[in-house]
Steps between C-alpha positions, in 0.01 A plus 500: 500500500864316429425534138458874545765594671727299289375757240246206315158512458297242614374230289129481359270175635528241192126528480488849373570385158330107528779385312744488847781665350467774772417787257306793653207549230270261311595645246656311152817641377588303184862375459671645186381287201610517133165441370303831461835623263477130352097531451557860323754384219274199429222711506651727240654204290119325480368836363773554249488181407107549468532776329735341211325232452202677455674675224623164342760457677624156591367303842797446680540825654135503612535167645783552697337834643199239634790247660661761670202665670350123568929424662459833695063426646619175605814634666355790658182280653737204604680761744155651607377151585833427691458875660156352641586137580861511631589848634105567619528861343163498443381661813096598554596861424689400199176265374296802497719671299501218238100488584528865306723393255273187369153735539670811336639267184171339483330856453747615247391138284102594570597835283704315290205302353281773564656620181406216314148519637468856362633465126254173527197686556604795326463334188267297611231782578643729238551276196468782228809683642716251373609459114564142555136474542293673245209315511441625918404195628619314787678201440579615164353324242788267364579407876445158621505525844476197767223331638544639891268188603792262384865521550505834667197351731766212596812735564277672695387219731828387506619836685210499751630178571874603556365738699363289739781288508753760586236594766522154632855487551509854688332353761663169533803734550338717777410147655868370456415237299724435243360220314198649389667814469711340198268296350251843479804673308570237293169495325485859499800445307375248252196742463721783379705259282111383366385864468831557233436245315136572424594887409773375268234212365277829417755694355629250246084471431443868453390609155632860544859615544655777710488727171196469443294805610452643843288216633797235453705751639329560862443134465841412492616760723287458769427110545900450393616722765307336755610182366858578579358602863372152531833366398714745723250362759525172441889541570477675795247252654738187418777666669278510786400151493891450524544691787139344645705119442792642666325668815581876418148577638370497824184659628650793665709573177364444102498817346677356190193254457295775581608752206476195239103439665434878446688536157299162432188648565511772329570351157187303602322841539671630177367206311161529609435848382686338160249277484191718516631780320697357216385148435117556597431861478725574248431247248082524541402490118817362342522131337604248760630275256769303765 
């Protein structure tokens, strides 16, 4: 009552926010940061310079779009991770809002290769449609497609296993052990860095280019895009065997491990359906000459 009638208001328990700062919510209200204005000029300068040199313009510009977006990701994630570890802004009610935020951008990438899917098996089961493809057979005719049983068979293994691995290290998290917790991430690390290697191994092998009809085209679209997934993944899982080394994560509090296990599985999933619908499926009745 002194603080009232000395015309203050009383001050909130610390453990309204879990942070003990005494604020009265649980609520995260982000400090003022330069890096949304930062992330939209470098957005723009990477798609001008994009755009130039896809009219045959010089590099530079293009490459100095993709250093300023990578300066402002790593930025703008350093102070999220120091957000979590040092202030504790990461409340349970603000989790479940990231909780939406990881599920809703892993929805918007399902449709996002749900679009490759469909011009896939669009030509696919309507070959005639297209001019590139007179003859109406799927693959066309001068397309050497892959053996699916080989290299693909391999990548594909080699997933399954990250998968597993990634799994692994979840749970030595929720059991607070650390040790096993690192060494799971590291080889689901070395399993991503395997998994690139093998795609650009098949690649260089390929006896079609990107020009080359539709087939190349979905090829390249699809499997390539995922491939980038796999490397964006890879990234995002090393961080968080640098924050697993430097005992960011607890088993009351993970959630950036646990957005790199979902985003992880999913371009498991994604590769799967790859697998069986381009490699397999798609190239039934073509020349498996690699």
């Amino acid at each position: 009552m002194a603080d009232i009638t000395h015309g203050q208001m009383p001050h909130a328990p610390a453990s309204a926010h879990g942070a003990g700062e005494g604020i009265p919510h649980p609520y995260h209200l982000v400090k003022p940061s330069p890096w949304p204005l930062l992330g939209a000029f470098a957005g723009g300068l990477l798609a001008l310079g994009m755009v130039i040199y896809m009219h045959g313009g010089g590099w530079l510009l293009l490459a100095l779009g993709v250093l300023s977006v990578a300066g402002v990701m790593f930025g703008w994630w350093r102070d999220v991770i120091k957000e979590a570890v040092r202030e504790k802004a990461h409340t349970p009610v603000v989790k479940i809002g990231l909780r939406y935020g990881m599920s809703l951008f892993i929805a918007s990438e399902v449709m996002f290769f749900a679009a490759f899917f469909w011009a896939f098996y669009d030509a696919a089961l309507f070959p005639k449609v297209f001019a590139q493809n007179p003859a109406g057979v799927w693959p066309p005719p001068h397309i050497q497609t892959f053996d699916p049983f080989h290299l693909p068979f391999l990548m594909t293994l080699i997933l399954l296993l990250s998968g597993v691995t990634v799994t692994w290290a979840h749970h030595a998290i929720i059991e607070g052990n650390r040790r096993d917790a690192s060494r799971a991430l590291g080889l689901t690390v070395l399993l991503g860095v395997m998994f690139t290697f093998f795609q650009a191994w098949e690649y260089s092998h390929a006896s079609f280019g990107f020009t080359d009809g539709i087939y190349p085209s979905t090829f390249f679209m699809a499997t390539g895009f995922h491939g980038f997934h796999v490397i964006v993944g890879t990234i995002f899982l090393f961080v968080c065997w640098i924050r697993t080394m430097k005992g960011h994560f607890t088993p009351q509090s993970h959630f950036g491990f646990e957005a790199a296990a979902w985003y992880w599985h999913f371009v498991d999933v994604v590769w799967l359906f790859l697998f069986v619908s381009i490699y397999w499926w798609g190239s039934a009745g073509g020349a498996h000459g690699h």
